[in-house]
C-alpha positions as CSV (number, residue, x, y, z in Angstrom):
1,X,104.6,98.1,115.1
2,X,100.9,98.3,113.9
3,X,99.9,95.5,111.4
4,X,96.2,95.8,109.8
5,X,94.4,93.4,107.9
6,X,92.0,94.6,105.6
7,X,88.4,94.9,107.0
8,X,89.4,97.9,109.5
9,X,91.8,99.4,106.8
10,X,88.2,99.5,104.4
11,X,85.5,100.5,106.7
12,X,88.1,104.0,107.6
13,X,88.7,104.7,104.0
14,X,84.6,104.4,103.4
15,X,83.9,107.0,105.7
16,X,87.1,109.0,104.3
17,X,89.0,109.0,107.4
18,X,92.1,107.2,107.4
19,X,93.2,110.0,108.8
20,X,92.2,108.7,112.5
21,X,93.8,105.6,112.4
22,X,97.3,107.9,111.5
23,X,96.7,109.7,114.8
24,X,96.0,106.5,116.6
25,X,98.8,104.3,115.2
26,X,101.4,106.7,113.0
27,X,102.5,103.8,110.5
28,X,100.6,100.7,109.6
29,X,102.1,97.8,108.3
30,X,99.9,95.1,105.8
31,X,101.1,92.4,104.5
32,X,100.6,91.6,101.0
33,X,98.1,89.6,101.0
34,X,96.0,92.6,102.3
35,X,97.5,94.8,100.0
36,X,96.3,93.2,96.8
37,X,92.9,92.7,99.1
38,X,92.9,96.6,99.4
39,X,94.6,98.0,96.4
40,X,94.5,95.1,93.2
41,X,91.4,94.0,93.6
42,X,90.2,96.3,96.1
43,X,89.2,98.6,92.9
44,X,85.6,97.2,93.4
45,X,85.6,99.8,96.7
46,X,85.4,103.2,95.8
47,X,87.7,103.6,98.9
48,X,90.4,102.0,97.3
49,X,92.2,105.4,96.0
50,X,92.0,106.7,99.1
51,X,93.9,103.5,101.0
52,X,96.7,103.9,97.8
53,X,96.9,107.9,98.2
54,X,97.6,107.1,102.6
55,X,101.2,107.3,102.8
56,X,101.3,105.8,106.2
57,X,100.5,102.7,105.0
58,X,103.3,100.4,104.4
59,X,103.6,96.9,103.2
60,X,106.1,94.7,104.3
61,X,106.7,90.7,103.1
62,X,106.2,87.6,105.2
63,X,109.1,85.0,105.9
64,X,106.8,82.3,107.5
65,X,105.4,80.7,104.8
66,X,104.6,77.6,106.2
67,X,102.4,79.5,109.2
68,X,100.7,81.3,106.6
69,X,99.4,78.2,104.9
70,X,98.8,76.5,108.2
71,X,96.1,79.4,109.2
72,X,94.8,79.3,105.9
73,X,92.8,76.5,106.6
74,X,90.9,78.3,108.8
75,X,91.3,82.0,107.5
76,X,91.4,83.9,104.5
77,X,94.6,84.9,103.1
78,X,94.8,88.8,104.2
79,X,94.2,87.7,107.7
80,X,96.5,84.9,107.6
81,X,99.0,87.0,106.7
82,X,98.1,89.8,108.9
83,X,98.6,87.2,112.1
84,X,101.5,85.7,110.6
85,X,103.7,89.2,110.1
86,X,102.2,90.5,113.4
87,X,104.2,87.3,115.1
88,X,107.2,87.5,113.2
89,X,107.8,91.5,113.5
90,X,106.3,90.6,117.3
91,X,103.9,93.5,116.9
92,X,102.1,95.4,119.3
93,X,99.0,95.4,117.8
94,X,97.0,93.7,115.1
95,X,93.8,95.6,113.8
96,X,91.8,93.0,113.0
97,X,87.6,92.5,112.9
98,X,86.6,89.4,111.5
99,X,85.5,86.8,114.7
100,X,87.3,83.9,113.4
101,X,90.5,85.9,112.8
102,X,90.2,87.3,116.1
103,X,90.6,83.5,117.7
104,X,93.5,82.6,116.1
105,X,95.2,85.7,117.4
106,X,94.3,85.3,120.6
107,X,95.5,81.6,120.2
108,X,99.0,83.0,119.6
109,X,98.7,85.3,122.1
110,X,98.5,88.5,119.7
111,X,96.8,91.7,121.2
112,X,94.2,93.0,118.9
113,X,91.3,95.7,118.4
114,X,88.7,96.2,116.2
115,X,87.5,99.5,113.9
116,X,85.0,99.7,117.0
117,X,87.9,99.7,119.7
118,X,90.2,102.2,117.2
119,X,87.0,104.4,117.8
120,X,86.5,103.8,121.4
121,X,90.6,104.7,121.6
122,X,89.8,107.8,119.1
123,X,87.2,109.2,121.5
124,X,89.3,108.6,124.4
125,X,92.3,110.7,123.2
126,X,90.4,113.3,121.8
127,X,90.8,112.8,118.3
128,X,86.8,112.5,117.5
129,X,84.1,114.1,119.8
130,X,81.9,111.1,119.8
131,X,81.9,107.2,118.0
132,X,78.2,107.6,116.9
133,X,78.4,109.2,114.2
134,X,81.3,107.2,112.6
135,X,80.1,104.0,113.3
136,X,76.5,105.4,112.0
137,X,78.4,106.0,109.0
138,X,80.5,102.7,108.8
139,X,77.6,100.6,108.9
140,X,76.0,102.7,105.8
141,X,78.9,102.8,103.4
142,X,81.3,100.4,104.4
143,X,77.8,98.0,104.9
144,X,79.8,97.3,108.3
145,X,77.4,95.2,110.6
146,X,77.2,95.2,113.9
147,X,74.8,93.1,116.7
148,X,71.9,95.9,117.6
149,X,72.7,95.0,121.1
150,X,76.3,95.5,121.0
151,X,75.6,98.6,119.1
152,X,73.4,100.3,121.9
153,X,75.8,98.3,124.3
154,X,78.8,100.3,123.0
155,X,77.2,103.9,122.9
156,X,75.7,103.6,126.2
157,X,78.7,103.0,128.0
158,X,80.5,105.5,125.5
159,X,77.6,107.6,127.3
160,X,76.4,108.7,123.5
């Protein structure tokens, strides 16, 4: 099982392709905390019609509450809800970007990738030619920032 939370859901559907995180994954499970992040009040993105029209994304409820509200000290309630499915349905993978997140995961011994890793994993498997230009394009419409050096980090040894 693939559980998202929102950021990496968002910065796909900005760049209208969804589509290569269905190759990647198949189905993606969000909790609903990201679901009303993406879809109720998500209707400030314009990518939000295109995250309702994917029909591989599925939501499923959490049964831990009391881990939910534990990590919400620390974390907004899409990700805290993202970690907190992802260790009840034991997933295999939690798509997550945000660097606070991304501790408590690895605190609870969650594997995890980024939208810059699901690119990296795209490129490797021959669904896109090269990362460039998607993460060019990330960073324009889906105002996704990245450090400049990690940026010419990441296409250099992507040889781009």
């Amino acid at each position: 099982m693939i559980v998202s939370n929102t950021t990496p859901l968002i910065n796909f559907a900005a760049i209208r392709r969804l589509d290569i995180l269905e190759s990647l994954f198949g189905t993606i499970t969000i909790p609903p905390a990201v679901a009303y992040e993406l879809l109720d009040r998500g209707q400030e993105y314009p990518s939000s019609l295109e995250i309702q029209r994917a029909t591989f994304i599925r939501k499923q409820e959490i049964q831990n509450v009391l881990l939910r509200d534990s990590l919400t000290i620390d974390l907004d309630s899409g990700e805290a809800e993202a970690i907190t499915l992802a260790l009840e349905q034991k997933a295999d993978l939690l798509l997550l970007d945000e660097v606070t997140g991304r501790m408590k995961a690895e605190a609870y011994g969650l594997t995890f990738v980024g939208s810059i890793g699901c690119l990296i994993e795209a490129k490797r498997r021959a669904i896109v030619p090269a990362i460039k230009p998607f993460l060019d394009e990330m960073r324009q419409e889906a105002r996704f920032w990245i450090n400049p050096r990690l940026y010419a980090k990441i296409l250099r040894e992507q040889n781009e």
